[in-house]
N, C-alpha and C positions, 0 to 999 in steps of 0.2 A: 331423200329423207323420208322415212316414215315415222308417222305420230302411229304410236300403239294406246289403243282405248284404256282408259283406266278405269276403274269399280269399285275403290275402294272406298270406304264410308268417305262420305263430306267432299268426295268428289263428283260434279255434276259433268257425266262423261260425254251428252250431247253438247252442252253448252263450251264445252272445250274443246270439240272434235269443231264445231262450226269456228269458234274462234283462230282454231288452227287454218283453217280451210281457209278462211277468209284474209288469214295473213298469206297463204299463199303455197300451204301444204301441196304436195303432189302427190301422197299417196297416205290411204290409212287403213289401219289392220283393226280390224275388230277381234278386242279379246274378250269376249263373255266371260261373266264371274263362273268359276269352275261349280259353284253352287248353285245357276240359271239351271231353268226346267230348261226344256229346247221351245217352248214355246216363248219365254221373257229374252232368249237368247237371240231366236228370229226376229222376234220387233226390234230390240236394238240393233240389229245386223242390218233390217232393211230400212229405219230410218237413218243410219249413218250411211249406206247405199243411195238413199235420195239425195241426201246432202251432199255428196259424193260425182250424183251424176250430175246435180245443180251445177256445181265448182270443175266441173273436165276433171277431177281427179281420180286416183285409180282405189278399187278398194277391197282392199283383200279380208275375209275371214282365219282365225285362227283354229286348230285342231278342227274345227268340225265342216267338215266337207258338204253334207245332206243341208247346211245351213245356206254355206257359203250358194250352192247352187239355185236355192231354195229362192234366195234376194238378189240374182243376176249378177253378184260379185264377179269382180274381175280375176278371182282367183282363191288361194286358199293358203297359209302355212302349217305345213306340223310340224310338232316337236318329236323329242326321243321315244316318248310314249304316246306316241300317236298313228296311225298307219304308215309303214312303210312309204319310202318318196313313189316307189314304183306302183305301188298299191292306189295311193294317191294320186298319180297321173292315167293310172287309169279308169280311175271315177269320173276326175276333171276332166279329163279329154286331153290333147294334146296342145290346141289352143292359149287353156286356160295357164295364168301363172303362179306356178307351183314353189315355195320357200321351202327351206327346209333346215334345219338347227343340228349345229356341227363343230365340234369342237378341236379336232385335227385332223392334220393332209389325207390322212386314209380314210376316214369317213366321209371328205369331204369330196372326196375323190368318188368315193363309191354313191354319194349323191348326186353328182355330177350326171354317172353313168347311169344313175334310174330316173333318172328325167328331171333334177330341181333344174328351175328357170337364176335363182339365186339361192342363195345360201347365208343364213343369219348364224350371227358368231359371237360367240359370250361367254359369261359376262368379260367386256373389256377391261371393266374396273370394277371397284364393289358396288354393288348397289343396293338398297333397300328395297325395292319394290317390288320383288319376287322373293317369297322364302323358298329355304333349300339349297339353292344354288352353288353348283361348285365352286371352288377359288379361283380368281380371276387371272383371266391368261394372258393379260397385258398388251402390251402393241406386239410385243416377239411375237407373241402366240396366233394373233390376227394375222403379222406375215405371214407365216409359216402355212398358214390355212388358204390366204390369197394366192399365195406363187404356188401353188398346189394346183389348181383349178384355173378353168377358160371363164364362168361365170363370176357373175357380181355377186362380190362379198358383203352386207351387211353386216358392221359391228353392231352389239348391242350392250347396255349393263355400264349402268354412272356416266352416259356420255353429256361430257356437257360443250358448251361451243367452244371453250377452250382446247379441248382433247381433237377438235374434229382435224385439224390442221397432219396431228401427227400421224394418225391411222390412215388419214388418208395417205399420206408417204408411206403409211407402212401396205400397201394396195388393196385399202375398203374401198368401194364404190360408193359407199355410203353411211351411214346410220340410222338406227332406228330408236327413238325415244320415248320415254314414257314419264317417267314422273317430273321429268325438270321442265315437259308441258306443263301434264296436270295438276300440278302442283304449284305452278309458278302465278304470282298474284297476278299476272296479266299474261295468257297463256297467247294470244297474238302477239305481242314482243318478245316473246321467248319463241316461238317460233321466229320469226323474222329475225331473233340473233342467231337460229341456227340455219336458215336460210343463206345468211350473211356471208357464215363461215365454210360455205357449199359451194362455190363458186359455178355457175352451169350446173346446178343441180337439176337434175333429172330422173322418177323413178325405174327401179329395176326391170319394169315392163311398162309398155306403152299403154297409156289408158286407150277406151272403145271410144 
């Protein structure tokens, strides 16, 4: 399971990342608001990093790699507009665990072979918390992308602990969640239902 940071007004993103953690999260992804200097960007990066290494959990940075290295993270994801996976693993080192956002077999294929550790996949369903966003590729779309590849698939996009049962048959390794955390009036039992729905959950890379 990953909890991904959320930023949006009236949401308090450490006070929900600890409450995550504390229900029992294994892994969380800092997404800085695409509007952070890099310097508001690195302190939320390295006090979810503290929090992180309090909890054994693992904790990756999003797009920004110079961040991610900066606060000892256990790794980094990019997206389609972000550096190359290849580009990317060669910043982090080989080590480090590298994400990478993929929408079919062939891309996902060809991240595979530039070095992602895993690979996130979306949106599964619609979701509100990201504008933009292409139309959602439903569970078909998640298989089609897992039987593609040797790595762990992270679904992402509307998952809620109802939906996790199905993806995971259709072969996610996991999910990654963001606002039915952040959003939810007690973001520790909303984790712990999706914890629930995980059975032997375990993140994409082993924490240090």
């Amino acid at each position: 399971m990953h909890v991904i940071t959320d930023t949006a007004p009236g949401v308090d993103t450490v006070a929900t990342v600890h409450a995550a953690l504390a229900a029992g999260a294994p892994l969380i992804q800092v997404r800085p608001n695409e509007r952070d200097t890099d310097r508001a960007a690195y302190d939320l990066a390295l006090h979810i990093a503290e929090l992180c290494a309090r909890y054994d959990a693992t904790c990756l940075v999003n797009d920004l790699l110079h961040v991610a290295l900066a606060v000892g993270a256990h790794g980094a994801h990019v997206g389609a507009d972000d550096l190359p996976v290849d580009a990317a693993r060669r910043v982090l080192g080989p080590a480090a665990i590298l994400g990478g956002t993929c929408r079919d077999p062939d891309a996902a294929r060809a991240a595979q072979r530039a070095g992602a550790s895993y690979l996130g996949v979306g949106p599964a369903h619609p979701t509100s918390t990201k504008d933009g966003l292409p139309d959602p590729l439903g569970v078909w779309g998640i298989r089609s992308v897992a039987a593609a590849v040797d790595i762990p698939v992270v679904a992402i996009g509307g998952i809620t602990p109802g939906r996790v049962p199905a993806l995971l048959a259709a072969g996610a390794h996991g999910v990654a969640v963001v606002g039915a955390i952040s959003r939810a009036a007690d973001p520790a039992a909303a984790t712990r239902d999706f914890l629930d729905a995980l059975p032997g959950d375990k993140p994409a890379g082993a924490a240090r």
